[in-house]
Structure formats: structure tokens, C-alpha cells
C-alpha positions as CSV (number, residue, x, y, z in Angstrom):
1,X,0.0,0.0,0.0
2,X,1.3,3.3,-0.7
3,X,0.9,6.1,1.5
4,X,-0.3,9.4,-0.1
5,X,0.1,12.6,0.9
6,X,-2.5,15.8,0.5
7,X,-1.7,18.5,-1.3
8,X,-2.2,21.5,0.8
9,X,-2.9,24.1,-1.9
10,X,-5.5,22.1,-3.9
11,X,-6.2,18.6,-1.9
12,X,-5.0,16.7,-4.4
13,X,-3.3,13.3,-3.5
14,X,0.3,13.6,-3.8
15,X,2.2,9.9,-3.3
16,X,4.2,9.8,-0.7
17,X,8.1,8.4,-1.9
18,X,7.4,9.8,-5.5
19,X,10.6,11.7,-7.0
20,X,8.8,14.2,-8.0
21,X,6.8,15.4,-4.7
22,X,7.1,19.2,-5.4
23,X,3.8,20.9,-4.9
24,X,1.5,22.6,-7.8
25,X,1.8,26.4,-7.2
26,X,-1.1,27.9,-6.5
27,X,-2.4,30.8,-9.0
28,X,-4.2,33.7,-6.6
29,X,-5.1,35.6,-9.8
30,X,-3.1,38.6,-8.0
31,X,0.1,39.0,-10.2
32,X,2.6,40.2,-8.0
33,X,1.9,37.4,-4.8
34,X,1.4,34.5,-7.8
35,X,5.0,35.9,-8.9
36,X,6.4,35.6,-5.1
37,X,4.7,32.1,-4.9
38,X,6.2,30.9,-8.0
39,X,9.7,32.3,-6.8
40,X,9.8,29.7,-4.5
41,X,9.4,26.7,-6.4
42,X,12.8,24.7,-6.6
43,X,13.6,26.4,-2.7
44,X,13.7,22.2,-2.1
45,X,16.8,22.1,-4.3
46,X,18.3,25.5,-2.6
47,X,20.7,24.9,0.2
48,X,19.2,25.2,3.7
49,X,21.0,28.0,4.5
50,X,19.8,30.6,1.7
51,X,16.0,29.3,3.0
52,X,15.4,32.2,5.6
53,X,16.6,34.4,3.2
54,X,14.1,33.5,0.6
55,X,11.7,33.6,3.0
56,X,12.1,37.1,4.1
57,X,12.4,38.4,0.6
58,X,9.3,36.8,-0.3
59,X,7.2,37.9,2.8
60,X,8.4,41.6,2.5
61,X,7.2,41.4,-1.3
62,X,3.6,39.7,0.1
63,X,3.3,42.5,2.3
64,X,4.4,45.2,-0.4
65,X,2.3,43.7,-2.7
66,X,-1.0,43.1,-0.4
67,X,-0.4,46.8,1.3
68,X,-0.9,48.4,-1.9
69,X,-3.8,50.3,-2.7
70,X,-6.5,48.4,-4.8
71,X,-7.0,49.7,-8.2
């Protein structure tokens, strides 16, 4: 039996062990956050130590991006 996981962003069984676990990248229909989200794809590959890093550039670009006035 193989054990599958759920993926969080659309509930779509992901099994578990696969090589290719990566996660689908959700589309927000909000350019600039699908843009940060999309950045981050691949961070699996990145070496643990630039992760915090990435993180922190892509929150301050959420927050840039929400905080901006609505046209």
C-alpha cells in the first residue's frame, strides 16, 4: 500500500516516496503574490542555508504587494 500525501494548496493526493513530490503552485489571480509564490518553487533544491533568506524576501514582497492600494 502506498501512503499518499495531500496536497495543501488544492487537496490533491500527492504519493508519498514519489521523485517528483514538489507541490503545484497555486495561481491567486493577484500577479505580484502569484509571482512571489512561483519564486519559491525549486527552494527544495536550494541549500538550507539561503531558505530564511528567501523567505524574508518573499514575505516583504507579500506585504508590499497586499499593502498596496487596490485599483
Amino acid at each position: 500500500m502506498t501512503e499518499e500525501l495531500s496536497n495543501p494548496f488544492d487537496g490533491t493526493a500527492v504519493p508519498a516516496g514519489t521523485a517528483d513530490t514538489a507541490l503545484a503552485v497555486p495561481v491567486t489571480g493577484h500577479a505580484e503574490v502569484d509571482a512571489v509564490l512561483a519564486s519559491l518553487s525549486g527552494l527544495e533544491e536550494a541549500e538550507v542555508a539561503t531558505h530564511v533568506a528567501t523567505f524574508e524576501q518573499a514575505h516583504e514582497r507579500l506585504r508590499g504587494a497586499l499593502d498596496a492600494p487596490q485599483t
